[in-house]
N, C-alpha and C positions, 0 to 999 in steps of 0.2 A: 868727747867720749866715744871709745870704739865700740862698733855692734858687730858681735860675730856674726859669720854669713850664716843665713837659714840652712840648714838641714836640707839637700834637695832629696827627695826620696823619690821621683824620679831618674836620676841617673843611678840610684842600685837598682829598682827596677831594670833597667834598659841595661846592668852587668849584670843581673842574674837574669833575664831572658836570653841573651848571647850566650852565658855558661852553659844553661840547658840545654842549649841546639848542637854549641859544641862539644859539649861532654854525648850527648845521645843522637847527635846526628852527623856532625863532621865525624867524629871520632871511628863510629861504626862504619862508615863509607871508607875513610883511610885504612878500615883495618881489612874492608873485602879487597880494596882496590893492593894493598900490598898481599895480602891471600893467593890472588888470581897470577901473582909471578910465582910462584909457587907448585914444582913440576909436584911429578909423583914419588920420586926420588927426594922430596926435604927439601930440595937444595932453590935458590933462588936463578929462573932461566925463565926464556919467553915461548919454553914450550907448549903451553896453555894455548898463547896470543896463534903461533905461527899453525896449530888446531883449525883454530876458527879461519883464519886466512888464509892459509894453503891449501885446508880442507876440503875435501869435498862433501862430505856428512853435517857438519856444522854451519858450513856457508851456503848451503841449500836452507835451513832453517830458518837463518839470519833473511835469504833472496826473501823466502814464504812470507815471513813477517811482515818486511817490507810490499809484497804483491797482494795481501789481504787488506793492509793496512791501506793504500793506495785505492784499493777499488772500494773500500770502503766510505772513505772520504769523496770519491766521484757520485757512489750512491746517494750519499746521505748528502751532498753539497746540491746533488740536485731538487730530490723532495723538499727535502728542507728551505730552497729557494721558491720552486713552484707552490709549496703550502703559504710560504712568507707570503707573495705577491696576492694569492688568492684572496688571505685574510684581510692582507691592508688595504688592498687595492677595488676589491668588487664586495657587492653588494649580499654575500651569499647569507645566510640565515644561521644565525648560534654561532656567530665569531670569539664571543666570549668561552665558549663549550670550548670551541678548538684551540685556545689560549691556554688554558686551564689543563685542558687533558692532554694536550702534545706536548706539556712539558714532563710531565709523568716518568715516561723512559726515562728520564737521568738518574731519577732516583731509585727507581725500580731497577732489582735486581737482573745482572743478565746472565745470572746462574739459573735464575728460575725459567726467563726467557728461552735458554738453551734447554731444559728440563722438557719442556712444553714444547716446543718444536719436534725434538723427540719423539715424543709421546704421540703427536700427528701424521707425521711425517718419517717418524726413523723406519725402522725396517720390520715392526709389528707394531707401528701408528695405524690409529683408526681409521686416518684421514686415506691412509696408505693403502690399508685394506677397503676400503669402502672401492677406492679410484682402481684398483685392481681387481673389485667385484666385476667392475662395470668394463673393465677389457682400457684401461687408462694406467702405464706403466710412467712411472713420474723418477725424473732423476732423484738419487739419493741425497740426502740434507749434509752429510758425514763431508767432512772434508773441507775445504775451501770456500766451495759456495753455501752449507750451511754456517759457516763460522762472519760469511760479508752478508750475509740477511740479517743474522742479531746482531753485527753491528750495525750497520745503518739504519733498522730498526731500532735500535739504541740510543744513537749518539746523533740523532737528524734536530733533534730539540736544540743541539748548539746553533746551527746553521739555522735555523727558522727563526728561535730567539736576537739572536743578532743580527741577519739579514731584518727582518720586521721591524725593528727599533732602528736602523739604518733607515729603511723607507720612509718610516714614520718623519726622520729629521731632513728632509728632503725637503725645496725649494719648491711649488710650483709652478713661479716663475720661469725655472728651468726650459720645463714641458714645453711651458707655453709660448715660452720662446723659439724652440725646435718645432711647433707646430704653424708659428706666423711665417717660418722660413720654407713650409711646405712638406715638412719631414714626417711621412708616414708613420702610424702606430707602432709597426716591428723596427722601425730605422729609428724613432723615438727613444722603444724603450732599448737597444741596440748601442746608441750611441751619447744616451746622458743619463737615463737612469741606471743600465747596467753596470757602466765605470763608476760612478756613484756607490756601488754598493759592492766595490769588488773586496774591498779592505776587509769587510764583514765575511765577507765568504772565505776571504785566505785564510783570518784570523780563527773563523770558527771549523775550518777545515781542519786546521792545523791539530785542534784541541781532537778532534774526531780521529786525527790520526794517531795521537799519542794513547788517546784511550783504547782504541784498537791494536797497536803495538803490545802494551802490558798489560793486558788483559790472559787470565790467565785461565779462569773459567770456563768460557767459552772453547776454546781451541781445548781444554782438561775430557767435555764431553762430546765435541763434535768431531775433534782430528782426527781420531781412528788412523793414527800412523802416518796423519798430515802434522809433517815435523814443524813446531814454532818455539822458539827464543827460550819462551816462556817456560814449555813445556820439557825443552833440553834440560833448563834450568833447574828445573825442579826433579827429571830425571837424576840427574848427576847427582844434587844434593841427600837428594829422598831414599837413596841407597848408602845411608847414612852410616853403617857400618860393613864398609870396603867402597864406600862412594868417594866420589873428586870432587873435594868444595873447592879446591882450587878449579878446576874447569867449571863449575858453577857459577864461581866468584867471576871469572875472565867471561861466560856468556851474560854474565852480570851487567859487570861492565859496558858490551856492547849496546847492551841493550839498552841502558842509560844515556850512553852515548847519541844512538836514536831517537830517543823520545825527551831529552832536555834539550839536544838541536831541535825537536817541534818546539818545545816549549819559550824558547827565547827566540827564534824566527817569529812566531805567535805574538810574542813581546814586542819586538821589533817591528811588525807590519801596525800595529795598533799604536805603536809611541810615533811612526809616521807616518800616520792619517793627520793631515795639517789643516784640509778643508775643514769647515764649519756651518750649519743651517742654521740659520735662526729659527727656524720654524712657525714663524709667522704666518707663511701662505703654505698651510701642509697640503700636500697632491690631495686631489677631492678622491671620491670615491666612484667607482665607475658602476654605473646601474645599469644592469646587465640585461638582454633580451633572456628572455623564458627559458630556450635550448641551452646557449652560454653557461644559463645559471643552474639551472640541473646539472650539467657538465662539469662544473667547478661545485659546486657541488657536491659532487659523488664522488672527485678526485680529492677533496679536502678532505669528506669524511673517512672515505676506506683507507687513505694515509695513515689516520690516525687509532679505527677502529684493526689496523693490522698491526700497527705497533702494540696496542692495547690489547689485543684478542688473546696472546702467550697467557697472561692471567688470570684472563677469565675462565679458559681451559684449566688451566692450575685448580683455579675455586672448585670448577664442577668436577675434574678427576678425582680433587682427595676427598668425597667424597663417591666414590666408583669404587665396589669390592675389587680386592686385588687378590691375585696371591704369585709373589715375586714379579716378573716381567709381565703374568697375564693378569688382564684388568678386565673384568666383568661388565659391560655398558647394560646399562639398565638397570642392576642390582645398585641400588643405597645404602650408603650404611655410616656409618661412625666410625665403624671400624679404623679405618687408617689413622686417625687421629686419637682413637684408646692407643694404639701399638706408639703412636709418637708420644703419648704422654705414659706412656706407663714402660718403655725401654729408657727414653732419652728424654725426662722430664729436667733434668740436669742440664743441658745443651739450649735446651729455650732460659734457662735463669741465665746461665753463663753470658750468653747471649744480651740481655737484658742488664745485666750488672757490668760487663765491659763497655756499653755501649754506654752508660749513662756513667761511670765514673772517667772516661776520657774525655765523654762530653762536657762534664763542669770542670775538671781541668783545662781542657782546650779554651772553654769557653772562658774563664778568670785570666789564663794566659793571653785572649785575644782581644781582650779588653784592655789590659795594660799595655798591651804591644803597638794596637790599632793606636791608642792615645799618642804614645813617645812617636811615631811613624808621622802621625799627621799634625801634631802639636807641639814637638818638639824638634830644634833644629839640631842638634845632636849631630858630630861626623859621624856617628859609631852608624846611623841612619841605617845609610846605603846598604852595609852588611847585615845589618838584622833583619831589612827587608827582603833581601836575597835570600836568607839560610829560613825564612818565613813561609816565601812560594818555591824553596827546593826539592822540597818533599812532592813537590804536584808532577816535577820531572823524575821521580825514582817509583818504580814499580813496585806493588806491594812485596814480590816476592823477594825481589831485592834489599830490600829493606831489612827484609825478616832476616836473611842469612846473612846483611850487612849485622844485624843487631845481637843473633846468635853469635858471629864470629866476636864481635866485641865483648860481649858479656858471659861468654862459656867458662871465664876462668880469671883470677885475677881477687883484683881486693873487691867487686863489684860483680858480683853471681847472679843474673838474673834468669838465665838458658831454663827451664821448665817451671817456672812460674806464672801467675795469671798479670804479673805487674809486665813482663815483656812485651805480652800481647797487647795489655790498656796501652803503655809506652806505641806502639807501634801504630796502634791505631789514632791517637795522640798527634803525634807528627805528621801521619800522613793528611788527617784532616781538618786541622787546626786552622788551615788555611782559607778556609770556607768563611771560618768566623771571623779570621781577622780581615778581611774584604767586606761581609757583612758590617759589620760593627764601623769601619774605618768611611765607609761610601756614608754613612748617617754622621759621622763624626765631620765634614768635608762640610755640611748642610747645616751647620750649628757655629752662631758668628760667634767667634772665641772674646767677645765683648763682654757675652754674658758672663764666665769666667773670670775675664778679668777685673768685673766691678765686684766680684765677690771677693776675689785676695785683695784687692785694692781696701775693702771694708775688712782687714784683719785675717780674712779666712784663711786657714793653712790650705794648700795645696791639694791633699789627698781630703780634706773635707768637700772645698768646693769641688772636686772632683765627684765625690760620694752622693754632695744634696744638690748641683748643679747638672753634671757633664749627665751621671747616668743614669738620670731618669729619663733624661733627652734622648738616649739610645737604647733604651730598653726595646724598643721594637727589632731595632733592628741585630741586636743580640738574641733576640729570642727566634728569629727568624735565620739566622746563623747557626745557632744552638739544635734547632729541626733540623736542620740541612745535616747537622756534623752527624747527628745521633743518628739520621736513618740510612744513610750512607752505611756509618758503622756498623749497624745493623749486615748488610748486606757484605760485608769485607768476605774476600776468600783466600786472596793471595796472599796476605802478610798470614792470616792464620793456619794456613795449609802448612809451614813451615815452623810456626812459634808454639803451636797447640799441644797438649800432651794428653794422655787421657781424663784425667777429671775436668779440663779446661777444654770441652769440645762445643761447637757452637752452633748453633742451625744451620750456616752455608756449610760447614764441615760435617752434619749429617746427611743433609742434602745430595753434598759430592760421593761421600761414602756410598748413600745406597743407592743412587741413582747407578755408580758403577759396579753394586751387588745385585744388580735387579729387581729391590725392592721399589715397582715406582710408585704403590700408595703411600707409602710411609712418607715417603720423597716428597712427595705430592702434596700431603697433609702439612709436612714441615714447612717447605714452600707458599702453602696459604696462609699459615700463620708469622711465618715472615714479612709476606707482602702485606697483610692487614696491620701489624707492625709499622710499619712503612707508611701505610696511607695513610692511619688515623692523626697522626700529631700534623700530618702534612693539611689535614682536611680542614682539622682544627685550627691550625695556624690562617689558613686561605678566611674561613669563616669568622675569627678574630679580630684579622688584621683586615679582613677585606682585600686581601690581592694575595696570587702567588709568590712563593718564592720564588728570586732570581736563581738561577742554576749555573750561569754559567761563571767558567774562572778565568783568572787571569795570569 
């Protein structure tokens, strides 16, 4: 008797998640990337391309990118190394506190960061005024080197994160071996714990430079005329009627070209890391003399309490009378927070309903995806994994005018709707959940699984009363990660947004560049408490923080 083959409903699964990437993400990328040949003239020429490369206006932008980007990643490679060693290595006091709160930055907006710097430091900062009371003229924030302090203030949690789990996997038989041969503490750590941990510093360098590349926030309030990528980008575009999406699209382009070269060098330095610790003999802990320990100390905590301090400024300004640029110190009030809910009580919903209908989509997508990815042997694999972490190499702003160009016209209209923005937001962070979800799937022996179909179960049952209870943690800790992220998006929405669809980083950026900085201010605190509370919740649930960093 013949038995027809089961129904697998994993392999449509694994063709309708491919459709979806290709229909809303290859598609929209193929349609900037044929856009960007596209002169001003119709006609198809590489006058755009030989712009940026013969140029001198555009390839100064591109240089800046690249020289912020760079000293960013030196910055934040080195705190983030010296924090690393401090915490794992000596004896200092509230290692846990600094664990906890120096992973903070990633999630934390660094629109609000830039906001806050401002506000201290810009050019009628308190901090500014105070130090020019006193006869102390401080270089201006504007420009280049305010744009590589919030980064590396930013983005030094990749580099500490993976540096610190590197040390942690450390021999220290190593040591000890370099110590019976006569090899000094700096020649020590010099010549077997530093190469040891260098994979961790390229790998998380790399990520610090790409987020510093396409970021578009940051250089939106600090550049003041300091030309970047980003900001070309959205020039050209944002003069949307008599503007160059073609030259948008082509600094588009470059700019992807950029930051998916970090992204798969990144790739590549981590697929060949071939060493291995057991970790059986972990480096002990070094108990530190009195001065030492003050010392590391005070360098661990001001690390962390200056990446932290941008926010805490935020809390206390929106609550500071304002009126436009001047901000009243000492008067309290409410005030900026009636004017944010009773102008743009709209923009905090919005905010809120994008944020959470991408997140259970993302989140339902990154459950099926993570599954076929590590459970199933599938050719179709390799590509769905790929078009999964591609979005982590395309900028938000990209993205957006990839997704505008695609969707403006056609049997498929989505160009001023709220569904482009969830979509965008969708792709670009979907990726969070499916690494969450897939590292807990890795941990779970597929035995269990298989003695359930083996007893009769269909597939998507033992899936249902098996697999995902077993990963509920680590979806719900992907699911935080995606939504507060989202929360903080500027790039893909500075470009997809229309008026009834405006969102807290997009009131944010408007009034900060109108002068309003309480209102700014106000929006900013209720963004960031946004952001911490489900992150608080999650840490206090689950007992551990979220991983932040990608792959």
């Amino acid at each position: 008797m013949l038995h027809k083959p089961r129904f697998n409903v994993w392999i449509i699964v694994t063709i309708v998640a491919l459709a979806v990437l290709i229909i809303f993400l290859v598609y929209p990328m193929f349609s900037i990337f044929k856009v960007s040949f596209v002169g001003s003239s119709g006609s198809l020429d590489l006058v755009n391309y030989k712009k940026v490369f013969l140029g001198r206006y555009y390839r100064i932008a591109a240089l800046h990118t690249l020289f912020v980007s760079c000293l960013s990643v030196i910055g934040a490679a080195l705190i983030g190394s010296i924090l690393a060693y401090i915490v794992v290595r000596t004896d200092i006091p509230g290692k846990q506190f600094i664990r906890i709160f120096a992973s903070l930055p990633l999630v934390l907006p660094t629109l609000v960061s830039a906001q806050a710097w401002i506000m201290m430091l810009g050019y009628s900062g308190f901090m500014t005024k105070f130090l020019r009371g006193i006869g102390i003229n401080i270089p201006s924030i504007y420009g280049w080197p305010g744009m590589v302090l919030v980064f590396i203030l930013a983005y030094y949690p990749f580099v500490f994160s993976m540096v610190s789990a590197s040390l942690l996997s450390i021999d220290r038989s190593l040591e000890e071996a370099a110590e019976n041969l006569g090899a000094s503490p700096t020649r020590r750590i010099k010549t077997v714990t530093f190469p040891l941990v260098i994979p961790a510093i390229l790998s998380s360098s790399l990520l610090v430079f790409m987020q510093s590349a396409e970021n578009f926030a940051v250089p939106a309030l600090l550049g003041k005329g300091y030309r970047m990528l980003t900001i070309e980008i959205y020039r050209n575009f944002a003069s949307e009627l008599g503007g160059n999406i073609g030259m948008a699209s082509t600094l588009g382009i470059v700019l992807i070209i950029i930051t998916m070269g970090a992204l798969f060098l990144q790739r590549f330095i981590v697929a060949r890391r071939e060493y291995r610790m057991s970790g059986l003999s972990p480096l002990e802990v070094k108990k530190l003399n009195l001065l030492p320990k003050i010392f590391a100390t005070i360098i661990a905590y001001s690390i962390v309490f200056l990446s932290l301090l941008p926010f805490m400024v935020i809390f206390y300004l929106s609550f500071v009378k304002s009126n436009g640029p001047v901000m009243f110190y000492g008067h309290l009030s409410f005030a900026n927070y009636l004017t944010a809910f009773r102008t743009a009580i709209g923009a905090i919903k919005n905010s809120y309903f994008l944020a959470t209908v991408s997140t259970i989509v993302g989140v339902v997508f990154a459950i099926l995806v993570s599954y076929v990815l590590v459970r199933k042997k599938y050719r179709s694999n390799a590509l769905l994994d790929f078009l999964t972490i591609l979005p982590l190499g395309i900028p938000g702003l990209v993205l957006g005018i990839a997704l505008i160009s695609a969707f403006n016209s056609g049997v498929l209209i989505l160009t001023g709707t709220w569904i482009i923005i969830a979509l965008s937001y969708f792709l670009r962070k979907t990726a969070f959940a499916v690494k969450s979800a897939s590292s807990v799937l890795y941990q779970i022996d597929p035995s269990l699984e298989e003695a359930s179909i083996s007893l009769g179960a269909p597939p998507m049952r033992t899936f249902a009363k098996i697999t995902l209870p077993l990963i509920v943690a680590g979806v719900i800790s992907g699911a935080v990660l995606m939504w507060v992220t989202t929360m903080c998006e500027l790039s893909s929405t500075v470009v997809l947004y229309y008026g009834p669809w405006s969102t807290m980083a997009i009131e944010i950026y408007q009034r900060m560049s109108s002068g309003e900085f309480g209102t700014a201010a106000a929006f900013s605190a209720i963004m960031t408490a946004s952001v911490l509370i489900p992150l608080l919740i999650v840490n206090k649930v689950f007992g551990k923080s979220i991983e932040l960093g990608s792959s």
